[in-house]
NUKE-365010 format. One record per residue (C-alpha): residue number from 1; residue in one letter; y negated, x, z. Coordinates in Angstrom, 1 decimal, m for minus. Layout:
<atoms>
ATOM|NUM|a|Y|X|Z .
...
</atoms>
This chain:
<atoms>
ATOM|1|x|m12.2|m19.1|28.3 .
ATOM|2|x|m11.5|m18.6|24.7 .
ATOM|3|x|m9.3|m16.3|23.0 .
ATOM|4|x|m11.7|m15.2|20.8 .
ATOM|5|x|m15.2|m14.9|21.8 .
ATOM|6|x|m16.7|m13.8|17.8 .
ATOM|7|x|m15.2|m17.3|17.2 .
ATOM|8|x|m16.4|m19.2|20.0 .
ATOM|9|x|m16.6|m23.3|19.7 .
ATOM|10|x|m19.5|m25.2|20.3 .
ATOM|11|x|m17.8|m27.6|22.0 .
ATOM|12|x|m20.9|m30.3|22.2 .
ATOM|13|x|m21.2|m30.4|18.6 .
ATOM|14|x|m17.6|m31.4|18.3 .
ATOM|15|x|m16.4|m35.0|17.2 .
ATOM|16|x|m14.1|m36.7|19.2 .
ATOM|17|x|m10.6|m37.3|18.3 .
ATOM|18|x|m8.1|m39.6|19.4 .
ATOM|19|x|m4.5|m37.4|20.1 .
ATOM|20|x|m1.3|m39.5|21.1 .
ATOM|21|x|0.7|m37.6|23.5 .
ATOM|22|x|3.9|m38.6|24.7 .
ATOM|23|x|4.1|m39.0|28.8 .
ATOM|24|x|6.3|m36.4|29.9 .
ATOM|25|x|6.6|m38.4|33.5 .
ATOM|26|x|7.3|m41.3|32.2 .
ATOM|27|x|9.1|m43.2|29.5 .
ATOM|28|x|5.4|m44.8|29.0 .
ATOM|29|x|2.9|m43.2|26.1 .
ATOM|30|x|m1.0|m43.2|26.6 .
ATOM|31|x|m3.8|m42.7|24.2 .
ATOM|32|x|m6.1|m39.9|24.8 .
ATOM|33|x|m9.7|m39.1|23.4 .
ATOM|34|x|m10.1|m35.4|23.3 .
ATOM|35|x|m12.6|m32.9|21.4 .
ATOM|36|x|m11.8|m30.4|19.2 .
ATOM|37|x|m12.4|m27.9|22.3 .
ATOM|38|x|m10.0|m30.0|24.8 .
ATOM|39|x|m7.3|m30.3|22.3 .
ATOM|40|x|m7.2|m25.9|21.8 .
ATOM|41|x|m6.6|m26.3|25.5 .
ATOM|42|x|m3.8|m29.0|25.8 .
ATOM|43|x|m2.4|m27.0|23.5 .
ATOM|44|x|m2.4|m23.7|25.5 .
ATOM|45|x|m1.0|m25.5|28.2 .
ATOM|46|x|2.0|m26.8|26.3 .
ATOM|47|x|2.5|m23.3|25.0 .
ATOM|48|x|2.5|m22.1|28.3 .
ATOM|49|x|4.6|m24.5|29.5 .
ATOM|50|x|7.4|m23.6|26.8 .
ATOM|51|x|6.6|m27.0|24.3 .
ATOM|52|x|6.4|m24.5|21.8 .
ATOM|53|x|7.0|m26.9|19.0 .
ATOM|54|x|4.1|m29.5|20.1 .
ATOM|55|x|1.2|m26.4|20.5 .
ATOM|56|x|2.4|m25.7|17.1 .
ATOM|57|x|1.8|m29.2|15.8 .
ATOM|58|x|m1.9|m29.4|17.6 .
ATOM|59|x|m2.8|m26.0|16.0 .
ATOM|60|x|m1.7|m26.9|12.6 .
ATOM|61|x|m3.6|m30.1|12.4 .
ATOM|62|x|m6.7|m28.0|14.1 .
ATOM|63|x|m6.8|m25.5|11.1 .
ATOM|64|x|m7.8|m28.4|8.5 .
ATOM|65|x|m10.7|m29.1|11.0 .
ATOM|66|x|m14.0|m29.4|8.7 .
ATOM|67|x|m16.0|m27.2|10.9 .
ATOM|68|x|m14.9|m22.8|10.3 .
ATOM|69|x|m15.3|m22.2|14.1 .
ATOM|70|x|m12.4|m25.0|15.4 .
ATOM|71|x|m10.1|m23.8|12.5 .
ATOM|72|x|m10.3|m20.4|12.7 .
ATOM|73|x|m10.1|m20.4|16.4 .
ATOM|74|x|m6.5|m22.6|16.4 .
ATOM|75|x|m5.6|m19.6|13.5 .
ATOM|76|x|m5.8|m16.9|15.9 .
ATOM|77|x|m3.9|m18.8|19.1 .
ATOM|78|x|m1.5|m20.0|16.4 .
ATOM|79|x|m1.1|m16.7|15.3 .
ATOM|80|x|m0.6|m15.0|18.6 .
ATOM|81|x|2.2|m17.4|19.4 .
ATOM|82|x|4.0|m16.6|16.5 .
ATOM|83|x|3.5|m12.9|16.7 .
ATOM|84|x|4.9|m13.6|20.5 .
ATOM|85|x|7.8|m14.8|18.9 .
ATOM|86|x|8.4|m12.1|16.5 .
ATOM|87|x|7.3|m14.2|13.7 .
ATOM|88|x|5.0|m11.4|12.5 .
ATOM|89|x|4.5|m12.4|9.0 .
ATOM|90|x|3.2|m15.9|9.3 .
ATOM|91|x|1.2|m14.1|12.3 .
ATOM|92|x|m0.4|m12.2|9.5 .
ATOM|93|x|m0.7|m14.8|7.3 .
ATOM|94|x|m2.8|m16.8|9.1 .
ATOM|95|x|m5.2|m13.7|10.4 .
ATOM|96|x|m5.9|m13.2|6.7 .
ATOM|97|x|m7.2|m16.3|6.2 .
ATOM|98|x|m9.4|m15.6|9.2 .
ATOM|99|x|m10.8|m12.5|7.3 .
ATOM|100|x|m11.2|m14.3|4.2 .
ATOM|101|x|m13.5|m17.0|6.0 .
ATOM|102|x|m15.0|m14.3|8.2 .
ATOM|103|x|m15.3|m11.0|7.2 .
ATOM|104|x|m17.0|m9.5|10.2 .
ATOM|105|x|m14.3|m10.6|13.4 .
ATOM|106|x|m13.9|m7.7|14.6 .
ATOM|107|x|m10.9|m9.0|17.2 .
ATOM|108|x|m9.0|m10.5|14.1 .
ATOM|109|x|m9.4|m7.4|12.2 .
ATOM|110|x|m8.1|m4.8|15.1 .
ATOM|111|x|m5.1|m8.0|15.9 .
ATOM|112|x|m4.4|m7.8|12.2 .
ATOM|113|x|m4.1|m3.9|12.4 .
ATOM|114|x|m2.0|m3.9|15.8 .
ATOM|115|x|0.6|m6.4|13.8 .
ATOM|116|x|0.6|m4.2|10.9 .
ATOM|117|x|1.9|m1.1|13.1 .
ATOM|118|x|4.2|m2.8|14.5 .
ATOM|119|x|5.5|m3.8|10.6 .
ATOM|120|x|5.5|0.0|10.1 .
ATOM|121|x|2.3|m0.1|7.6 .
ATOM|122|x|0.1|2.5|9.3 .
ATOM|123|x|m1.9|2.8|6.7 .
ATOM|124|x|m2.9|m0.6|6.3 .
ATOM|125|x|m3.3|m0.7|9.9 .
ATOM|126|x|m5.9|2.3|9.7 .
ATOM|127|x|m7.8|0.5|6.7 .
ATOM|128|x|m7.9|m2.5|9.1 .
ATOM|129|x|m9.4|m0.9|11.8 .
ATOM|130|x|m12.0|1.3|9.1 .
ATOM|131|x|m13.6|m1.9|7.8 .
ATOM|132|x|m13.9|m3.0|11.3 .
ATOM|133|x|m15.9|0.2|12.4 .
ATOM|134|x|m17.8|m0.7|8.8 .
ATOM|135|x|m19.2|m3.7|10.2 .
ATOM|136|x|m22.1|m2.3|12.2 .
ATOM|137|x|m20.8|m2.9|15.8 .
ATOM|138|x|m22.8|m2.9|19.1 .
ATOM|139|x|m22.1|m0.3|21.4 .
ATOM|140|x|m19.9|m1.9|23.6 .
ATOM|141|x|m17.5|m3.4|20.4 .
ATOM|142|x|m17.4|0.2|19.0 .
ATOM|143|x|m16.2|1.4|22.0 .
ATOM|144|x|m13.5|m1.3|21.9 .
ATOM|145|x|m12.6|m0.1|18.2 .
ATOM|146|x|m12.4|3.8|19.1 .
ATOM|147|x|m10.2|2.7|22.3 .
ATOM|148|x|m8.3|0.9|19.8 .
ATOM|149|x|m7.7|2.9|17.5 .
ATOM|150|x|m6.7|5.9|19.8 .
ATOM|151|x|m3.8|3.6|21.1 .
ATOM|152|x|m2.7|3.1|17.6 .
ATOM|153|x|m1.9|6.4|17.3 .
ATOM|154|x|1.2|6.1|19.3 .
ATOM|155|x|3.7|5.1|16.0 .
ATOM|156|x|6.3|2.9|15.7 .
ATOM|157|x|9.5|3.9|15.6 .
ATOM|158|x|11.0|2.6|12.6 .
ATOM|159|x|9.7|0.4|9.2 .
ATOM|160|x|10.5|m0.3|6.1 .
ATOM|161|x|8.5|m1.9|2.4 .
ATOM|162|x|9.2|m3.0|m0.7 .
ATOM|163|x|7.6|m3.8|m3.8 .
ATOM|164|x|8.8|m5.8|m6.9 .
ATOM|165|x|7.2|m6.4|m10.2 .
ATOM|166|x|7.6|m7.2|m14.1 .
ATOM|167|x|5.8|m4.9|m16.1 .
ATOM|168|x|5.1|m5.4|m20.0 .
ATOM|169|x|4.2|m1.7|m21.5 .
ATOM|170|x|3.9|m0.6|m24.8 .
ATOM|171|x|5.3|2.5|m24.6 .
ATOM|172|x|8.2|2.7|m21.8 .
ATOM|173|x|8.7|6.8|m22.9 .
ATOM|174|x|5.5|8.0|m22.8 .
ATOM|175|x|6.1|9.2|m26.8 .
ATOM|176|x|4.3|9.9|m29.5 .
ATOM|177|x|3.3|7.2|m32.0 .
ATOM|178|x|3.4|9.6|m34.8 .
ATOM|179|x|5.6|9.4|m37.6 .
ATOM|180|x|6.1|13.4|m38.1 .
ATOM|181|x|5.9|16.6|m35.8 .
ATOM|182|x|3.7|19.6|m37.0 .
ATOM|183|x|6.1|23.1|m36.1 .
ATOM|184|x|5.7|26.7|m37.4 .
ATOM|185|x|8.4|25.4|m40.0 .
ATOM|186|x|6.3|22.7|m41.0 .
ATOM|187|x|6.1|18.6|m40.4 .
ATOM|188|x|9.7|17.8|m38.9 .
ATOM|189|x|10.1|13.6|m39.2 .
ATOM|190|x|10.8|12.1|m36.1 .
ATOM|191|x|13.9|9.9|m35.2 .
ATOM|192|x|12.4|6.4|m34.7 .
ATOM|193|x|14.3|6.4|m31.5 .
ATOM|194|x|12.1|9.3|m30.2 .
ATOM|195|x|9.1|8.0|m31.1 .
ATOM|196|x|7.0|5.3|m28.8 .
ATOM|197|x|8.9|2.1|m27.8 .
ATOM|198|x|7.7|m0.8|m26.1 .
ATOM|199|x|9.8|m2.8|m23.7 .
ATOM|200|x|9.4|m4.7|m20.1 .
ATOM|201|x|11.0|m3.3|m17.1 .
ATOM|202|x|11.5|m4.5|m13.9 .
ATOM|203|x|10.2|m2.0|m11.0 .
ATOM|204|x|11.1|m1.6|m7.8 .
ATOM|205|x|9.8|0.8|m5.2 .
ATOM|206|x|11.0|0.9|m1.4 .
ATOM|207|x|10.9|3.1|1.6 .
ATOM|208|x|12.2|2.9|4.9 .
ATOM|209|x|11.5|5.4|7.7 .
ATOM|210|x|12.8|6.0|11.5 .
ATOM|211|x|11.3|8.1|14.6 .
ATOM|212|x|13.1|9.8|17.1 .
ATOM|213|x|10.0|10.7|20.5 .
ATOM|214|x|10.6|14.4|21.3 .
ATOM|215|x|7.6|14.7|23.2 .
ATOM|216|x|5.4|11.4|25.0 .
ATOM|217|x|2.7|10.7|22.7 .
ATOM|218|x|2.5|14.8|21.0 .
ATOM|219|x|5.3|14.8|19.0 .
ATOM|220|x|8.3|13.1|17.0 .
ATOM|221|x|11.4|13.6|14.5 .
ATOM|222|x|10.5|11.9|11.2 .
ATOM|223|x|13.3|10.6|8.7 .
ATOM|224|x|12.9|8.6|5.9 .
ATOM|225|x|14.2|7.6|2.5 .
ATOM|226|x|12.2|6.2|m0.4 .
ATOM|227|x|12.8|5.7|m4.3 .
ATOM|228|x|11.9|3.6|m7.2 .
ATOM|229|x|13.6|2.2|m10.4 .
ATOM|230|x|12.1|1.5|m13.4 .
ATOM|231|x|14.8|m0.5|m15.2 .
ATOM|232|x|14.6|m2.3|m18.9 .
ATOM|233|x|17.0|m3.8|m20.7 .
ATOM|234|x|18.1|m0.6|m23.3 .
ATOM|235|x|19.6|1.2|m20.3 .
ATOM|236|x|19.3|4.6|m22.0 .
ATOM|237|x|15.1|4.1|m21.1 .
ATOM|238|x|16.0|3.4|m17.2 .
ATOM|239|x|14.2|5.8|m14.7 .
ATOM|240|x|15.6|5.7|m11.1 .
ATOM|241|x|15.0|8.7|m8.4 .
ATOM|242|x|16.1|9.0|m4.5 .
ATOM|243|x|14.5|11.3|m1.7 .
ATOM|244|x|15.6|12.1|1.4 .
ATOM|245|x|13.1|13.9|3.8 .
ATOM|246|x|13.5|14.8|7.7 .
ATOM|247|x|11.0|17.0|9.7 .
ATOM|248|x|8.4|17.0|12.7 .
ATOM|249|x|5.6|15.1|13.2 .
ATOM|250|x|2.6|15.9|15.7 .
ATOM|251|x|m0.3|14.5|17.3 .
ATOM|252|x|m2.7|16.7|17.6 .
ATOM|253|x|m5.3|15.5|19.5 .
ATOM|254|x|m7.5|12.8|17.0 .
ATOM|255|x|m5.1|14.6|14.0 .
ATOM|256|x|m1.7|14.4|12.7 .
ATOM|257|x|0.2|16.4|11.2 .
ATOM|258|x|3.4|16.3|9.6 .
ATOM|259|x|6.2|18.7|8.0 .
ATOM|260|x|9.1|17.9|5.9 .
ATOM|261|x|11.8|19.4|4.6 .
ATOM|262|x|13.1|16.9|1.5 .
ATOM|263|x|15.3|16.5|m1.3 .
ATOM|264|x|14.9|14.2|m4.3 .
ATOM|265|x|17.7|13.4|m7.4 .
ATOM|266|x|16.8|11.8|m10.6 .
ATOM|267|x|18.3|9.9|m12.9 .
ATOM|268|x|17.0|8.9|m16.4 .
ATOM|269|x|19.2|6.8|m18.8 .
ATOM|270|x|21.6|6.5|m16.2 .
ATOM|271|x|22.5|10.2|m16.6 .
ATOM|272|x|21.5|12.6|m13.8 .
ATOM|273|x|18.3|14.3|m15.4 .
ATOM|274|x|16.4|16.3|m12.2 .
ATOM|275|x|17.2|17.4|m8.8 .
ATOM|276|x|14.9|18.9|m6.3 .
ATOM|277|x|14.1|20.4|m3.1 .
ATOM|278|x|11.2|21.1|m1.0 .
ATOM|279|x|8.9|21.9|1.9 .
ATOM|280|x|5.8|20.3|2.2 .
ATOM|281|x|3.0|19.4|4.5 .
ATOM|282|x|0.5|16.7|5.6 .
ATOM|283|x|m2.3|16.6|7.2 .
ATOM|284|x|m4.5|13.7|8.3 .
ATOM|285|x|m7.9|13.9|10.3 .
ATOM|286|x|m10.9|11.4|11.1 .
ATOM|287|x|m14.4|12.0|9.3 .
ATOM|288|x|m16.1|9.7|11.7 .
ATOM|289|x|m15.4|6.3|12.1 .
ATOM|290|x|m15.2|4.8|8.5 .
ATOM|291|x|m13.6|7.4|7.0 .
ATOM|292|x|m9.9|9.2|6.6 .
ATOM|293|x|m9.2|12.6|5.1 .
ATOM|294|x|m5.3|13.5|4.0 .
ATOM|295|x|m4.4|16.8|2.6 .
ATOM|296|x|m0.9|17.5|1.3 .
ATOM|297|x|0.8|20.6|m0.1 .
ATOM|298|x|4.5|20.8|m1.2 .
ATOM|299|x|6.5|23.8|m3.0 .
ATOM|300|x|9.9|23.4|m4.7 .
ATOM|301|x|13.3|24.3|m6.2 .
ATOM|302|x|13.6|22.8|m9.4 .
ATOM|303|x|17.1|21.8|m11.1 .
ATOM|304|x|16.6|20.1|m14.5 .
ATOM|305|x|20.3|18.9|m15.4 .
ATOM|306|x|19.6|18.6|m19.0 .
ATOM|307|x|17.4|21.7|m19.7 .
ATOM|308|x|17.9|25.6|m18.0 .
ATOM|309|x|14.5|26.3|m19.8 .
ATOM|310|x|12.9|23.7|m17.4 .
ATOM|311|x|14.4|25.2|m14.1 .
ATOM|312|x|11.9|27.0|m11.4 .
ATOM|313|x|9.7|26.6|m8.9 .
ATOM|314|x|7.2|23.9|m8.5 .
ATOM|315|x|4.1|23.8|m6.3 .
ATOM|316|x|1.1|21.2|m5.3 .
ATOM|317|x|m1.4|20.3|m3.3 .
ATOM|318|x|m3.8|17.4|m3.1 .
ATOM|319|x|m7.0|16.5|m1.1 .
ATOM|320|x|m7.6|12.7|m0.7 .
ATOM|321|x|m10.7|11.1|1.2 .
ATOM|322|x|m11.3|7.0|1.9 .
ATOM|323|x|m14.1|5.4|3.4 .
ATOM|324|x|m14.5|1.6|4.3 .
ATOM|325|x|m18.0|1.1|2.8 .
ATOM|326|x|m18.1|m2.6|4.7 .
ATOM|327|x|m15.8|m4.4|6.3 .
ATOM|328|x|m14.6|m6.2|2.6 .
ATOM|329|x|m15.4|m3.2|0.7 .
ATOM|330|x|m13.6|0.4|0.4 .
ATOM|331|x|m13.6|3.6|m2.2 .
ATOM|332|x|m10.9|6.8|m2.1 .
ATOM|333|x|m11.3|9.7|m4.1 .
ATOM|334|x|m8.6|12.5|m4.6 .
ATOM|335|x|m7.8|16.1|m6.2 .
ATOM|336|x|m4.5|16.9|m7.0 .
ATOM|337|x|m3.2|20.5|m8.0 .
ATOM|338|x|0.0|21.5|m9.8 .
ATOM|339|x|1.9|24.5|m11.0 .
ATOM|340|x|5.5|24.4|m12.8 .
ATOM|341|x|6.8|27.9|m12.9 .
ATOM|342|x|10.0|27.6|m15.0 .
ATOM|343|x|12.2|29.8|m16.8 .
ATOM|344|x|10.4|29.5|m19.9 .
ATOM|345|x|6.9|30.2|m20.5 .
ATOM|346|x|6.2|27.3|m23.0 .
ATOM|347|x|7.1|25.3|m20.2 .
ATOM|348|x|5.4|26.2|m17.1 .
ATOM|349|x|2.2|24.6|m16.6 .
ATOM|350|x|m0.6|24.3|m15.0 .
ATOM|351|x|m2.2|21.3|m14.0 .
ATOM|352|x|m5.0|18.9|m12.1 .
ATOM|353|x|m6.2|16.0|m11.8 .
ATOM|354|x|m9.1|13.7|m10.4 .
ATOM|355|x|m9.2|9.6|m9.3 .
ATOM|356|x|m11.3|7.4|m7.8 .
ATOM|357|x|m10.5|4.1|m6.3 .
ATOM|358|x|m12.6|1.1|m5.3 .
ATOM|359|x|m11.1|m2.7|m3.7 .
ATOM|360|x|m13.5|m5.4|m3.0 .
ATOM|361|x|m12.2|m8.6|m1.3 .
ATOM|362|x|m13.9|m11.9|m2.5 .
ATOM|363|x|m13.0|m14.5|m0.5 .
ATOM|364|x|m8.3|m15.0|m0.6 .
ATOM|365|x|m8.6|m12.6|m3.8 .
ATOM|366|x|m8.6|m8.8|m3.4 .
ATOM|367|x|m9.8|m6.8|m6.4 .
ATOM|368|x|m9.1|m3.1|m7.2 .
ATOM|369|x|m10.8|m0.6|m10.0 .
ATOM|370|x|m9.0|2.8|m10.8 .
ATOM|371|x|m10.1|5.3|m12.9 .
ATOM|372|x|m8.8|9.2|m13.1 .
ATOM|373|x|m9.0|12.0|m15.2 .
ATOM|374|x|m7.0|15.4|m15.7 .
ATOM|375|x|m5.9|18.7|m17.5 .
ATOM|376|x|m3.1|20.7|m17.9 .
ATOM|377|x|m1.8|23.9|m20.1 .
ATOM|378|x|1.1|25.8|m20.6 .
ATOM|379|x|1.5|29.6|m20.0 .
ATOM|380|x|2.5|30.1|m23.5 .
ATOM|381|x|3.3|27.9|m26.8 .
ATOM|382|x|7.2|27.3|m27.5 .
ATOM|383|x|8.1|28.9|m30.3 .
ATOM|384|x|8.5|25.9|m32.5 .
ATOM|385|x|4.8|24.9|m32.2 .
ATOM|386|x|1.9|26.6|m33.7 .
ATOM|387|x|m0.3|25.9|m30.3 .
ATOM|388|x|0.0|26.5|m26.8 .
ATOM|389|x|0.2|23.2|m25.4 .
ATOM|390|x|m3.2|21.8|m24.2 .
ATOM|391|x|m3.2|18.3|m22.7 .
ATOM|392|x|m6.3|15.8|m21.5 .
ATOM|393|x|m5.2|12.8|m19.3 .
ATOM|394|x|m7.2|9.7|m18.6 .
ATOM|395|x|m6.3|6.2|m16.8 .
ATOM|396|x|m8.2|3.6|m16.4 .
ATOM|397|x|m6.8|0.3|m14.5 .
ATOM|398|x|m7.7|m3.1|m12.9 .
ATOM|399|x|m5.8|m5.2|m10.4 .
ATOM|400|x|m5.8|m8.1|m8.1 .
ATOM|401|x|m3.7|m10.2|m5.6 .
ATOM|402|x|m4.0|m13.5|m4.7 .
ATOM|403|x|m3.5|m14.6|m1.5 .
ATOM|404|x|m4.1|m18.3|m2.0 .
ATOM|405|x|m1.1|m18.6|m3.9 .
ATOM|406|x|1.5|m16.8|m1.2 .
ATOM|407|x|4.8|m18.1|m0.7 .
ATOM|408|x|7.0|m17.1|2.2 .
ATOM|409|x|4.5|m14.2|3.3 .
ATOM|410|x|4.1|m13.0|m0.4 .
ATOM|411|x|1.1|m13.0|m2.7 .
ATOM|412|x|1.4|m12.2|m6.7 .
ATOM|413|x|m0.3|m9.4|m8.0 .
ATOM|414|x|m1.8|m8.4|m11.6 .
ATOM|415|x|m2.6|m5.1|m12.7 .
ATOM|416|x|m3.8|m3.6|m16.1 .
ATOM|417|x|m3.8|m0.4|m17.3 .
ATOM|418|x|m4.9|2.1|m20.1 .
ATOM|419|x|m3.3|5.8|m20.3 .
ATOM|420|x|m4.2|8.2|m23.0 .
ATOM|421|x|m2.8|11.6|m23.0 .
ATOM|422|x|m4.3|13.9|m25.8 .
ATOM|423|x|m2.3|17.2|m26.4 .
ATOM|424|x|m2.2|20.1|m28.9 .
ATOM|425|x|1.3|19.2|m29.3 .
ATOM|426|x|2.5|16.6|m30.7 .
ATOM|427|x|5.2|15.9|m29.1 .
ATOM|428|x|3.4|15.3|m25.9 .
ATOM|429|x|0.7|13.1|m27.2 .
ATOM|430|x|0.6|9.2|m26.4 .
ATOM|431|x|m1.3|6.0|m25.0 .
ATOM|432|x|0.2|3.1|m23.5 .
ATOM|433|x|m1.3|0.1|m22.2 .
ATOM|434|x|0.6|m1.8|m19.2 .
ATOM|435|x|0.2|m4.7|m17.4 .
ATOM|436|x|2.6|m5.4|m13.8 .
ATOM|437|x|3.0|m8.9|m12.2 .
ATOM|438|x|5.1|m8.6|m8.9 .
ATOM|439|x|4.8|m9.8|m5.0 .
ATOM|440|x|3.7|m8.0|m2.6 .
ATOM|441|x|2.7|m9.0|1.5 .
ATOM|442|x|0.1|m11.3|1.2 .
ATOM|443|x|m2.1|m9.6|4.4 .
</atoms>
């Protein structure tokens, strides 16, 4: 029996061909005419028999097969012996280029997302097994998928990601372009050093998490660290931050919920510039079986190193909701809330904002459209500026990776994007345009 029944080989339709195999027995070698379908099974029974390294060598010369069925079928045993051998990302490779042939294989799609929790990328495993339960299952399959994705629930203990990338932008300090500032004292000029500068940085983000079981299944210990660096050549413009968090996470029954108690420090220029911390929240719940909601909350203690004005309290909150539309197609919306409530009034704000998301995948290229929008206003103007300050946000961005062009598990990635932030001060009004080109996992 096959491995994969959505894949399943007509084997009468295959052409014959002619497989040398050396005699184990004897010293003697013997030509052998086998069928597509014959030769997945030779090479199960070297594979079992521990000639790891020949299996390997029939299943590789069985993915170039002409016909999608033989190729995709020697992917997915390939791809299991691998992961049995804890090479998980050429496991993934090669179930990718499944889903890129064939959207709707349901057992790829729920192996992929089993191999992705075990890599510690739960939510990639969750949009995995989504755009499965997007594909319009029979009964029986669907009850596979909820079965399935029950058992992920049970989380890995430990994980880690990175991401790298180059990214051109034309204005790495989110400043103003303009030549003068208007004040109650009238036009100020402004130092050509404060005013918008263009530059490419290299950027890094990580995070790395561990679990500790306190109760089978219901409930766990949480610790993880995560940061980014934004880094350009005038060191003065570099932006690097760390956080620590640690708290409880349950399972409560189809929900989870977690609670943190963190601390975050900031540096920009390579002097420390903002220190932090906080208790937050998140919770995560099903809406059927396409669709994930996450809401989050967090309050603060706020330290800013360079400015006593800036010191306080800060508080958020943010509703986010994604829903596979097909098995190759998603969209996310979100809602984000904040309130700054510093020392001085000029500074504390108040703020939302509002994004949607889309991804598409076309064949070994995944694209992505982004688009969000946002206001904020302060409680009172500074007393240098004639206005209380009044801003409108808007983004607007493209991407795409390309997995036909991975090397070593890694796929490059483009993204572009337009911000525009129009204040009443200002100090605080810019637009930058951006474009990234990094790596990231190419499944």
């Amino acid at each position: 029996m096959l491995a994969l029944p959505v894949l399943a080989l007509a084997a009468a339709a295959q052409p014959d061909i002619r497989l040398t195999a050396a005699a184990r027995s004897s010293a003697q070698s013997r030509s052998v005419l086998l069928t597509p379908t014959q030769m997945l099974g030779f090479a199960e029974q070297r594979q079992a028999a521990g000639d790891l390294a020949f299996a390997e060598q029939v299943y590789r010369a069985l993915e170039n097969d002409p016909n999608g069925d033989v190729r995709n079928e020697a992917r997915f045993r390939h791809s299991r012996m691998l992961k049995a051998l804890g090479r998980s990302t050429d496991a993934g490779l090669l179930l990718r280029r499944i889903l890129d042939e064939r959207p709707d294989a349901v057992p790829v799609r729920l192996e992929l997302a089993q191999l992705l929790d075990r890599m510690g990328d739960k939510d990639g495993a969750w949009r995995q097994v989504r755009a499965a339960q997007a594909s319009g299952l029979p009964p029986a399959v669907a009850r596979l998928v909820d079965r399935y994705s029950e058992a992920l629930r049970a989380a890995r203990p430990f994980g880690a990601s990175v991401e790298v990338a180059l990214a051109p932008d034309s204005n790495i300090n989110r400043a103003t372009r303009s030549d003068t500032l208007g004040t109650v004292l009238g036009d100020f000029d402004i130092d050509k050093d404060s005013r918008a500068k263009s530059g490419t940085r290299l950027s890094l983000h990580g995070q790395a998490y561990r679990r500790f079981e306190l109760s089978e299944g219901r409930a766990g210990l949480l610790v993880r660290a995560s940061g980014f660096a934004d880094l350009y050549r005038a060191k003065e413009f570099n932006d690097v931050a760390l956080d620590l968090a640690a708290g409880p996470e349950l399972q409560l029954g189809g929900d989870r919920l977690n609670v943190e108690v963190g601390a975050t420090q900031r540096w920009f220029g390579q002097k420390p510039f903002l220190r932090s911390a906080r208790l937050g929240a998140t919770f995560e719940h099903r809406l059927g079986r396409r669709a994930q909601l996450r809401l989050d909350a967090s309050a603060a203690l706020v330290d800013n190193q360079l400015n006593d004005l800036q010191d306080g309290k800060a508080y958020s909150g943010g509703i986010e909701i994604e829903r596979a539309l097909t098995a190759t197609t998603g969209i996310g919306a979100n809602l984000s809330l904040d309130r700054q409530a510093l020392s001085d009034p000029g500074y504390a704000t108040t703020g939302w904002r509002a994004g949607l998301i889309a991804w598409h995948d076309a064949g070994r290229v995944t694209v992505t459209l982004g688009a969000e929008l946002g206001k904020l206003h302060a409680d009172e103007r500074l007393q240098l500026f004639p206005e209380r300050r009044s801003d409108r946000y808007s983004r607007f961005s493209v991407g795409a990776s390309f997995r036909q062009l991975q090397f070593r598990g890694f796929a490059p990635v483009a993204r572009f994007s337009i911000e525009r932030n129009r204040s009443s001060v200002g100090f605080y009004d810019y637009r930058r345009t951006r474009t990234e080109v990094g790596f990231v996992r190419a499944f």
